[in-house]
Structure formats: structure tokens, C-alpha cells
C-alpha positions in Angstrom: 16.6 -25.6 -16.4 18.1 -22.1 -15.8 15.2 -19.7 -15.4 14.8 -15.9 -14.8 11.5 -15.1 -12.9 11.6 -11.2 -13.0 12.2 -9.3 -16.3 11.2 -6.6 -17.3 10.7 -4.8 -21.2 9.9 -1.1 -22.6 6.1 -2.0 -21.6 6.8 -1.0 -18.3 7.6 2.6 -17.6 10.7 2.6 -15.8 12.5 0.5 -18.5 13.1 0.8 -21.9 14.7 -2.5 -23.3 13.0 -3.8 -26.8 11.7 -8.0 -26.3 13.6 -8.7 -29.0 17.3 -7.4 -27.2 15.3 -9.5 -23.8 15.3 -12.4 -25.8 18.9 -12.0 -27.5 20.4 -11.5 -24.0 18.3 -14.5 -22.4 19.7 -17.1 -24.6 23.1 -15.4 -24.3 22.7 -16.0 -20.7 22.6 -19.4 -21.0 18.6 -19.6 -19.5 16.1 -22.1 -20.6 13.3 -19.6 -20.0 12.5 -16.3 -18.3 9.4 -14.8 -17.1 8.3 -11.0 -18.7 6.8 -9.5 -15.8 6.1 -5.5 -17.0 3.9 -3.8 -14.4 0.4 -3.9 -14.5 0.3 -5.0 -18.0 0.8 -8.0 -20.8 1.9 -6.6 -23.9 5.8 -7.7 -23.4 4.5 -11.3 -23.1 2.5 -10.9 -26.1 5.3 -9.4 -28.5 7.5 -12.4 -27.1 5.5 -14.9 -27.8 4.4 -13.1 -31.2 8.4 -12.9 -32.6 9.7 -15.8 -30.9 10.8 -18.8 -32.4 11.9 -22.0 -31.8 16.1 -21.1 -31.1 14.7 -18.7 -28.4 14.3 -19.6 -24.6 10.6 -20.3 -23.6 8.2 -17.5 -22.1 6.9 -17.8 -19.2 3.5 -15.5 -19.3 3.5 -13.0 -16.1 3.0 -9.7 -14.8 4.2 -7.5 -11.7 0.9 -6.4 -10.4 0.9 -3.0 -8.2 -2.2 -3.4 -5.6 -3.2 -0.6 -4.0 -1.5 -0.5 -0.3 1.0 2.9 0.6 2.2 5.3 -1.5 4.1 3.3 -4.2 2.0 0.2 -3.9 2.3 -3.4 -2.8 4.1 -5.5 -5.8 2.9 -9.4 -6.6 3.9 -11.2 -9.3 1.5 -13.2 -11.1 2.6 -16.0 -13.7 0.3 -18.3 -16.3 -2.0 -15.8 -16.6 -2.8 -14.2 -20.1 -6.0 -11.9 -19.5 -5.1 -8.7 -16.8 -7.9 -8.7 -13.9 -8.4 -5.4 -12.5 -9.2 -5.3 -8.9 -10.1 -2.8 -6.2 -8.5 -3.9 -3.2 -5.7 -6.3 -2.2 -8.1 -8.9 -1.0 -10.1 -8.5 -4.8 -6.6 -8.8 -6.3 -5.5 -12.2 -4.6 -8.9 -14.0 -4.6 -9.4 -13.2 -8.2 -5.9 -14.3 -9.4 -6.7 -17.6 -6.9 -9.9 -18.1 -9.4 -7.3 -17.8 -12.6 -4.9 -20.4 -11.3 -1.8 -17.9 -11.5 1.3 -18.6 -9.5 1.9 -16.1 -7.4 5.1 -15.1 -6.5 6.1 -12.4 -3.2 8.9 -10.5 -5.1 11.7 -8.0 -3.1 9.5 -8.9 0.0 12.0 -6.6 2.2 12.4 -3.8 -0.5 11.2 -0.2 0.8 8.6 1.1 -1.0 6.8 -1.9 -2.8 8.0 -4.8 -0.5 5.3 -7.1 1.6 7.1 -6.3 4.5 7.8 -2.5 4.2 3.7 -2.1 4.1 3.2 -4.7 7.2 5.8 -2.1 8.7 4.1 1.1 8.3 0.5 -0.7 8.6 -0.5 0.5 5.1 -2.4 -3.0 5.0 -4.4 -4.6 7.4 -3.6 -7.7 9.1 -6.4 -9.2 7.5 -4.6 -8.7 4.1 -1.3 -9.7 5.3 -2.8 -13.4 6.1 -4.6 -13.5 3.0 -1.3 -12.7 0.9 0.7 -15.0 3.1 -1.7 -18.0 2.7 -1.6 -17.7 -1.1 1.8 -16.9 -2.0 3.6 -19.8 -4.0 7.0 -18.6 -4.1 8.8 -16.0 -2.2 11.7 -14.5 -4.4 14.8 -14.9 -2.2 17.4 -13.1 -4.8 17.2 -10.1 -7.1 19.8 -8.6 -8.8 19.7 -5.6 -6.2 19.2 -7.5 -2.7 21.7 -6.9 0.1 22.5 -9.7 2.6 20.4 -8.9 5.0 17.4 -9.0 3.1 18.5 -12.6 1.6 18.8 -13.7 5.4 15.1 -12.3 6.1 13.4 -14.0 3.1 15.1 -17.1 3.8 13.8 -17.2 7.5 10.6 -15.6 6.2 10.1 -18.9 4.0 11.1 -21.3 6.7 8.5 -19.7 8.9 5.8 -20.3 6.5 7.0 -23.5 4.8 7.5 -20.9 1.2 9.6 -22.5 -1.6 12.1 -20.2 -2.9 12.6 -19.0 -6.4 15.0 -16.2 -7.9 14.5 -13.5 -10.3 17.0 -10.2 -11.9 14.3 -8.1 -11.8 15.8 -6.8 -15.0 14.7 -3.5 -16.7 17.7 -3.6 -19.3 18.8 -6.1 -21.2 22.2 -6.4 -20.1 21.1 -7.8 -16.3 19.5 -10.6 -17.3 19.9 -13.7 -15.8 22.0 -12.2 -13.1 20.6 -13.8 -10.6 18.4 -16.9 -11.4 17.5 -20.1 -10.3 18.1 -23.9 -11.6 14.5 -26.5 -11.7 14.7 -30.2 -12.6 11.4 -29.2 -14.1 9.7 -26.1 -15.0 6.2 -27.7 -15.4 6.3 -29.1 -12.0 7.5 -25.9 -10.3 4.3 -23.9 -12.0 2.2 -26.9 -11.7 3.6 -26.3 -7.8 4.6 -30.2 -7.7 8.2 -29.4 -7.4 10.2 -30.9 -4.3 11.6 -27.4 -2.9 14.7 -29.6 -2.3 15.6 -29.4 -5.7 15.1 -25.3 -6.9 18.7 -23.6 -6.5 18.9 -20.1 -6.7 21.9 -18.1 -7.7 23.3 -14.3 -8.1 26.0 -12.7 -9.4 26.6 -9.7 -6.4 26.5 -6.2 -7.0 28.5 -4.0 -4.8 26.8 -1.4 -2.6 27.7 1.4 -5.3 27.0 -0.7 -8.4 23.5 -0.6 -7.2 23.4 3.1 -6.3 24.2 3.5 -10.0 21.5 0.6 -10.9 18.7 2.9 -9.4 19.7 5.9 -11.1 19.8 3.9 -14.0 16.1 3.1 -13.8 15.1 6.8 -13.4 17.2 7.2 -16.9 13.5 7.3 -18.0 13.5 10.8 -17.2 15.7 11.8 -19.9 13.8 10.3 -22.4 10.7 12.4 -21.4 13.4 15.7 -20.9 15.2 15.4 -23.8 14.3 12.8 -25.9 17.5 11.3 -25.4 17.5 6.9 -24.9 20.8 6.7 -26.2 22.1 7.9 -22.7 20.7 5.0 -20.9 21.4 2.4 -23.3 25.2 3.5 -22.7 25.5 3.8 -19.1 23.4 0.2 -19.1 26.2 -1.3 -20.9 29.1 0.2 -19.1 27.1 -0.8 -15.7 27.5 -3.9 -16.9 30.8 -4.3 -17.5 31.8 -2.6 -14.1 29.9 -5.4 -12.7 31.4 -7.7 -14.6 34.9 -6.6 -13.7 34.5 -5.5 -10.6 35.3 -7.9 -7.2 33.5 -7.4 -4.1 32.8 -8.9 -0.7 29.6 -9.3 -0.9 30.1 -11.7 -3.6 31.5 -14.2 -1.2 29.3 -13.9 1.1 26.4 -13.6 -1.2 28.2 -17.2 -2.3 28.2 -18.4 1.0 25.0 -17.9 2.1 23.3 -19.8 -1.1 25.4 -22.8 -0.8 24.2 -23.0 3.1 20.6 -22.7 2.4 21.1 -25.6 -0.1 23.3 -27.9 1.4 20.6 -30.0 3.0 23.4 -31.0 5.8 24.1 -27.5 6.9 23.2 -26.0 9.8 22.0 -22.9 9.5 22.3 -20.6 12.2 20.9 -16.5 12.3 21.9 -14.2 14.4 20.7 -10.8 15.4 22.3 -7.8 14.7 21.2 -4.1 14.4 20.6 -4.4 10.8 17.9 -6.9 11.2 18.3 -11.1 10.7 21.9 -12.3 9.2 23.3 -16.0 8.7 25.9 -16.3 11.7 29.5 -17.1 10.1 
């Protein structure tokens, strides 16, 4: 099964894509089933599952929970849960999700901002939370559509040092990037049952050059136009000529992005990291 863990719909407030466009594109894609994971809320997952039918992939119900840690906030993913918890703390947050049976996925665990490890960095939580997050994270989400090597690298030791299974996720807030990067289950029910052998999830992503996601981030602050101008039209444009750039565009980092994956998941490969002054890297 082909499987998008990180999408995003017009119920979160950087994005603007309609669930019924999210579901159009997923089967499009090829996927079997995607995750709506809006920020801090459920209402995408409940307009999927209200207008899907039975030609449509399957729904996964999530949500990208912000906990309060730093500036922007620490981001968790949370899937089979249908009832938001509300929480005053990051230790409130994972104990209470714990009760609810949610998997819990560590998404862009490098990113700057929201990431895991950009708060352990700056100590805006306490080493007390950063065990209890570690100790009940299910998944740690290796690719997103706007990872750069290094941070692949990094995840992948990070999940190796903690015995984490790996999952992948496009982190999507238009339409038009779903299922860019993904990853392929024998079995959906065992992986959120957590009974999957980590052996068999593959994860996989189409690369976007260094520019292409330059232009991605703008894209997601095409918000502001809406609120400027009333204008929507705008983004929905520059999403779909993004995407064809992307699309038609080769790059470097698509080998390598390539090469790395089919390392990790060659069972007879010997993976070696080496150290270089942008942080952990696979050796070539």
C-alpha cells in the first residue's frame, strides 16, 4: 500500500487546498491512503470521510498537534484519533494522546522552527520532555517533500539510535504535492496497530532542488494574499506551475536523494556516516 502520512487541507491556516481537490489528487497519485493532518484541528478528516466514497483512497484520521515549546511550537503528529485533547504542557500532550491509543509520529524532526531537535537545540524543552517524547514516539518521519540530505542522514541515524521505524509523509498544503514523497506497507493495519516488521516499510521522494523549495515556502505564506487582497487565485496558479517545474526540472539531489533510500533499505548494505560541517551525511 502506497500511503501519504502528512497532508494538509484549507483547515489549516497556511494552506488553502479544498478535501475534495486532496482526494482527486491522492488517487491520481496512485496512493492507497493518505493521512489529513491540519494543525491543531479535525475538521479536514471529517469532510473526507463525510464526501468520500468508495473509488476514493482511504483516510487515515490525524492531526499535526503544535505543543507549546519556543516560539513557533513543537509539532507531533497524532493518527487514529477522532476527538482533539487539549493539553497544557508537552508532558499533558503525550500522556494524554498515550491514554487515546494515537500513533504518534516525530514529523521534520530536524526542521527549524517546529522540529524535535531544533527545540532540544535551543533548550526550549526540558530534558525531562525530550525523554518522554522520545520514549513514545512510534514513527519518526524520515522524508518530506522539503527535506535536504542532511536532515535525511540525521533522522535515519536518529532512528537507529533509538530502534524508531521510519515512515514518510509530503507534508502537503496544496493539492498538487501530494504523494511526493511517501512510503509503501505490506499492511496498513499492522503498521497503526504498530505490528509491522520495520523491514518491510519503504519510503520514497521525488527531490526538490534547493530553489524549488525556496519557492515552496513562499508558496505557503501565499496565505497572505488572501487576507491582503482577497486574491486565492494567485496561489492556486503559482501551486500548479511549481509543480510542473518540479516535474520538469533534473537535479542532483535527486540521485542522491535516490541513493540514500535504496541504502537504508537494502538490508545487505553497509551504511557508513561521516561527519562533515553540515552535520551527519551517508559517506559515498
Amino acid at each position: 500500500m502506497k500511503v501519504d502520512f502528512h497532508v494538509h487541507t484549507k483547515y489549516s491556516p497556511d494552506s488553502n487546498a479544498e478535501v475534495s481537490e486532496i482526494l482527486q489528487f491522492a488517487k491520481r497519485r496512485g496512493l492507497d491512503a493518505i493521512a489529513i493532518t491540519d494543525h491543531d484541528n479535525l475538521q479536514g478528516n471529517r469532510e473526507a470521510r463525510r464526501i468520500r466514497t468508495s473509488r476514493d483512497v482511504e483516510i487515515i484520521p490525524g492531526v499535526e498537534l503544535t505543543l507549546p515549546a519556543g516560539k513557533w511550537g513543537l509539532h507531533v503528529i497524532a493518527l487514529n484519533i477522532d476527538e482533539y485533547i487539549s493539553f497544557r504542557n508537552v508532558e499533558e500532550a503525550i500522556l494524554k494522546l498515550r491514554k487515546t491509543k494515537a500513533i504518534l509520529i516525530l514529523p521534520h524532526p530536524f526542521r527549524r522552527g517546529t522540529g524535535f531537535f531544533e527545540h532540544v537545540r535551543n533548550q526550549t524543552i526540558t530534558k525531562k520532555e525530550q525523554k518522554i517524547i522520545l520514549k513514545n514516539i512510534d514513527y519518526l518521519e524520515i522524508l518530506n517533500m522539503k527535506d535536504v540530505r542532511g536532515s535525511i542522514s540525521k533522522t535515519f541515524a536518529l532512528s537507529r539510535k533509538y530502534n524508531l521505524p521510519i515512515v514518510a509523509g509530503t507534508d502537503a498544503h496544496y493539492p498538487e504535492f501530494i504523494g511526493m514523497a511517501h512510503t509503501e506497507v505490506s499492511s496498513l493495519r499492522d503498521l497503526l496497530n504498530k505490528k509491522c516488521d520495520r523491514n518491510l516499510i519503504s519510503v520514497y521522494c521525488k527531490s526538490m532542488p534547493g530553489t524549488m523549495r525556496e519557492l515552496v515556502d513562499l508558496l505557503e505564506t501565499a496565505n497572505d494574499f488572501r487576507y491582503r487582497w482577497g486574491n486565492t487565485y494567485f496561489a492556486r496558479v503559482l501551486a500548479r506551475v511549481l509543480y510542473k517545474l518540479r516535474l520538469n526540472r533534473d537535479h542532483k539531489d535527486r540521485r542522491l536523494r535516490s541513493e540514500a533510500i535504496n541504502l537504508i533499505f537494502n538490508n545487505s548494505a553497509n551504511i557508513k556516516f561521516k561527519k562533515t560541517s553540515k552535520g551527519l551525511e551517508i559517506a559515498e
